[in-house]
N, C-alpha and C positions, 0 to 999 in steps of 0.2 A: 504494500500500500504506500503511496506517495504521500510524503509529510509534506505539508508548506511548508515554502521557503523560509527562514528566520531571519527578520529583518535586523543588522547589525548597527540600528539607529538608535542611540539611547530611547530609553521610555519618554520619559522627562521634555528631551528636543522634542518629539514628536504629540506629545500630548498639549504642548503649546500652542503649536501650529492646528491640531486636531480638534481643537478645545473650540477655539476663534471658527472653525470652518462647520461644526458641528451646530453652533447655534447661529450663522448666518441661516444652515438650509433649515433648521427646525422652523424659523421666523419667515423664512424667503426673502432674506434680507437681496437686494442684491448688490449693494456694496461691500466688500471683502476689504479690510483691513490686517496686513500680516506685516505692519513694518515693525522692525527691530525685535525681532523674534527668534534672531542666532541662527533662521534658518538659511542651511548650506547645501539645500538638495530637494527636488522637487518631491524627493520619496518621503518627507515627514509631510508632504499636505497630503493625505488621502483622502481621494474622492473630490480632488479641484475639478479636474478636469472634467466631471458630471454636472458639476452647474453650470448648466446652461443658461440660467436667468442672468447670472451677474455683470453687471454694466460695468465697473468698477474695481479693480485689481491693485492694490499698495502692496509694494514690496520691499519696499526703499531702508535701506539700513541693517542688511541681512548680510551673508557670507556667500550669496549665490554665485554658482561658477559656472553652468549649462545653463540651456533653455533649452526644456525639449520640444520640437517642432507640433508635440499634441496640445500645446496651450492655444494653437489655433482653433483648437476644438470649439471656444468659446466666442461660438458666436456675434454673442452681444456685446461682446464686452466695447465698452467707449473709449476708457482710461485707464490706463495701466501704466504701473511707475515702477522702477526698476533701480530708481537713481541712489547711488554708493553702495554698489555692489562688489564682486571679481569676476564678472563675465568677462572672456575671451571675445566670442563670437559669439551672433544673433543667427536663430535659423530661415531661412529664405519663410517658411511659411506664417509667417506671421505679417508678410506686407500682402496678404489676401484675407487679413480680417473684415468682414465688408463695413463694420462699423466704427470700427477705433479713430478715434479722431486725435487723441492725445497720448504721444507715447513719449518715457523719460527714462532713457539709459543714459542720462548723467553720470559722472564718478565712478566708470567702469574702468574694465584694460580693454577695448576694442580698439584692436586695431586694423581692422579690415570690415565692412560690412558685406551680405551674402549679395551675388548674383538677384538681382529683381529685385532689390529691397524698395525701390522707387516704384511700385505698384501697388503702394497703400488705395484704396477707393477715395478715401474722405479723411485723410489724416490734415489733422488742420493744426499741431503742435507737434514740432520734433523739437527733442532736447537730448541733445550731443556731446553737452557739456564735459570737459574733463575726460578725455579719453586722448588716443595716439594717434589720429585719424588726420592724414593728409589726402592732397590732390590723386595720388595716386593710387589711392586704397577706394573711392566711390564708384560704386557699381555705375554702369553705364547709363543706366534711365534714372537716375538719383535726382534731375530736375526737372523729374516730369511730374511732382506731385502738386497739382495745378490746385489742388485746395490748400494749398497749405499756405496759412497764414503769419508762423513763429519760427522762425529755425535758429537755434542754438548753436554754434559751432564754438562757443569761445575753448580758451585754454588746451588746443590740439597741437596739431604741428603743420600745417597748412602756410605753405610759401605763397601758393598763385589758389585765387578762386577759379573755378573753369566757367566762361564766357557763359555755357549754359545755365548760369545763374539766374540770367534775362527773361527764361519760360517760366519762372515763379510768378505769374501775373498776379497774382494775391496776396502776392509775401507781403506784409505789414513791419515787421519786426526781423532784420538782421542783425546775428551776434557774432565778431570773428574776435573778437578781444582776446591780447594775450596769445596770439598765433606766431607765426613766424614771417608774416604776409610781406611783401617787397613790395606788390603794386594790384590795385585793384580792377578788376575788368570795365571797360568802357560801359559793359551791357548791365553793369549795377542802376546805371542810369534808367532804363527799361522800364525799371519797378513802382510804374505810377504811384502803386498805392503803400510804397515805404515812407514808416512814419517814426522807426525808430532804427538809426544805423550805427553799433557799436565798436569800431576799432582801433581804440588803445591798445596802447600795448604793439604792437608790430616794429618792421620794418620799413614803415611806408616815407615817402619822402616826397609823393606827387598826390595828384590826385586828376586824374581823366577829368577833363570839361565838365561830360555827360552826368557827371553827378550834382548838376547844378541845374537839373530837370527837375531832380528831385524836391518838396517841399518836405525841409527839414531841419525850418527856423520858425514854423508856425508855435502856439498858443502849447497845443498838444505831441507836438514832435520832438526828438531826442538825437543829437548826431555827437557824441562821446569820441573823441578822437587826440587825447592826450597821449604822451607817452612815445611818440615815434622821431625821427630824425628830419622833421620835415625840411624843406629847401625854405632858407631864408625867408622869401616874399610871403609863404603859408604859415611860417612859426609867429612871424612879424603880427599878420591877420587876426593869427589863434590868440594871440595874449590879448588884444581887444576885445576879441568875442567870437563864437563860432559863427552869428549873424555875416560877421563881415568876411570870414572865410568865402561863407558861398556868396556872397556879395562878387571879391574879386575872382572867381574861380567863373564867373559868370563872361569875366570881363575879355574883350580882342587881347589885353596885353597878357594875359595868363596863357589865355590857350598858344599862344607866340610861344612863352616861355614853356609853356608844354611840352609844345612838337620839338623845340629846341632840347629840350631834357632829356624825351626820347631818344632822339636822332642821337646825342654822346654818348647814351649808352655805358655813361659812368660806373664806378664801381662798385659791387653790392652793399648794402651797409649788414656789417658784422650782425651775428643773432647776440639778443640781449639778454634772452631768456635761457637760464640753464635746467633743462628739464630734463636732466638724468637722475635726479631725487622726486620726479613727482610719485604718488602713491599710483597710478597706475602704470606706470613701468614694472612696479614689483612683481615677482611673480611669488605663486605659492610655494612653501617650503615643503617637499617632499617629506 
């Protein structure tokens, strides 16, 4: 006769996790709250992945290191947070959630994300925050989520945005702060309806015309752009005001000094940021 398998997960971890999941479905709750709960393994929540009613999934401040591609199971889910966790890698099935609008793997080790992950339906919040995630690690359809309204990219390691930025027609809210960025794509300008653009912290030392399409000196708008090596005539601008930034960025003699900046092809400016001590470089200790 076949014993069941014996699960090698303390009682204790799992009774925590089991406790919280047992009286959401007794009530039919469908928010789930499991943050900071030590859990390190989808094996101490038993029977997630049957609630199908739940809109709502926190997971944030746990020891998680997998996701297994059956969390797509859930349907309905809207919002799910993940943020400060030790995930590696996201699995490709979860950008076919038809309803998730809000996802948060902030404070992870990702440094790669999966083939299709840019074919969320209705994802209207990504937060990327704090991870290892450069130009060269995004999947190819990465900005074709045409709802999406937030995107988080700060504290990565991203030198160049890719031009593909410009199909965000809804993006509201860009975050590259604290990146590694040189210069930004012309096609940022694109973003009608950007009202919030954060990049301090970089490399940057220009800044494209085309972002003086943008409105991002209104009442309600936000443009954060301390921290960087700018060329004289812009640092000059910034100590007055960010107003007057895009004042002359607007102006024939900028865009002169523009093409001119381009065309020299000056030399990079040094990275300022040392991120071989951030916490998601670390890896687990065997």
């Amino acid at each position: 006769m076949n014993q069941a398998p014996v699960s090698c997960i303390p009682a204790s971890k799992m009774s925590k996790a089991k406790k919280v999941i047992d009286e959401a479905k007794e009530i039919q709750n469908p928010e789930l709250d499991l943050a900071d709960k030590s859990i390190s393994s989808f094996d101490e929540m038993p029977g997630l992945f049957n609630m199908l009613n739940i809109t709502r999934l926190t997971l944030s401040h746990n020891k998680i290191q997998v996701v297994p591609p059956g969390l797509a199971n859930l349907v309905n889910l809207e919002i799910l947070n993940f943020f400060n966790n030790q995930i590696e890698e996201l699995p490709t099935s979860l950008s076919s959630m038809p309803k998730l609008r809000i996802l948060n793997v902030g404070m992870n080790r990702l440094d790669c994300l999966p083939r299709g992950f840019g074919a969320f339906p209705v994802l209207e919040v990504l937060d990327l925050t704090y991870n290892n995630l450069n130009e060269t690690t995004l999947p190819g359809n990465f900005f074709m989520m045409e709802t999406l309204r937030a995107l988080y990219l700060g504290d990565n390691d991203f030198e160049f945005l890719p031009p593909e930025v410009g199909q965000l027609k809804n993006l509201q809210i860009l975050v590259l702060r604290e990146n590694d960025l040189i210069e930004l794509p012309k096609e940022v300008g694109d973003l009608n309806r950007l009202r919030e653009l954060h990049i301090q912290g970089n490399r940057l030392t220009i800044l494209p015309p085309e972002i003086g399409n943008l409105d991002l000196v209104s009442s309600k708008s936000v443009l954060k752009m301390e921290n960087n090596p700018w060329v004289t005539p812009i640092a000059d601008q910034l100590s007055l005001g960010v107003p007057h930034v895009m004042d002359y960025i607007r102006t024939e003699t900028y865009r002169f000094l523009y093409n001119r900046h381009i065309a020299a092809k000056g030399p990079v400016p040094p990275k300022m940021n040392d991120k071989t001590r951030k916490l998601s470089r670390a890896r687990q200790q065997s």
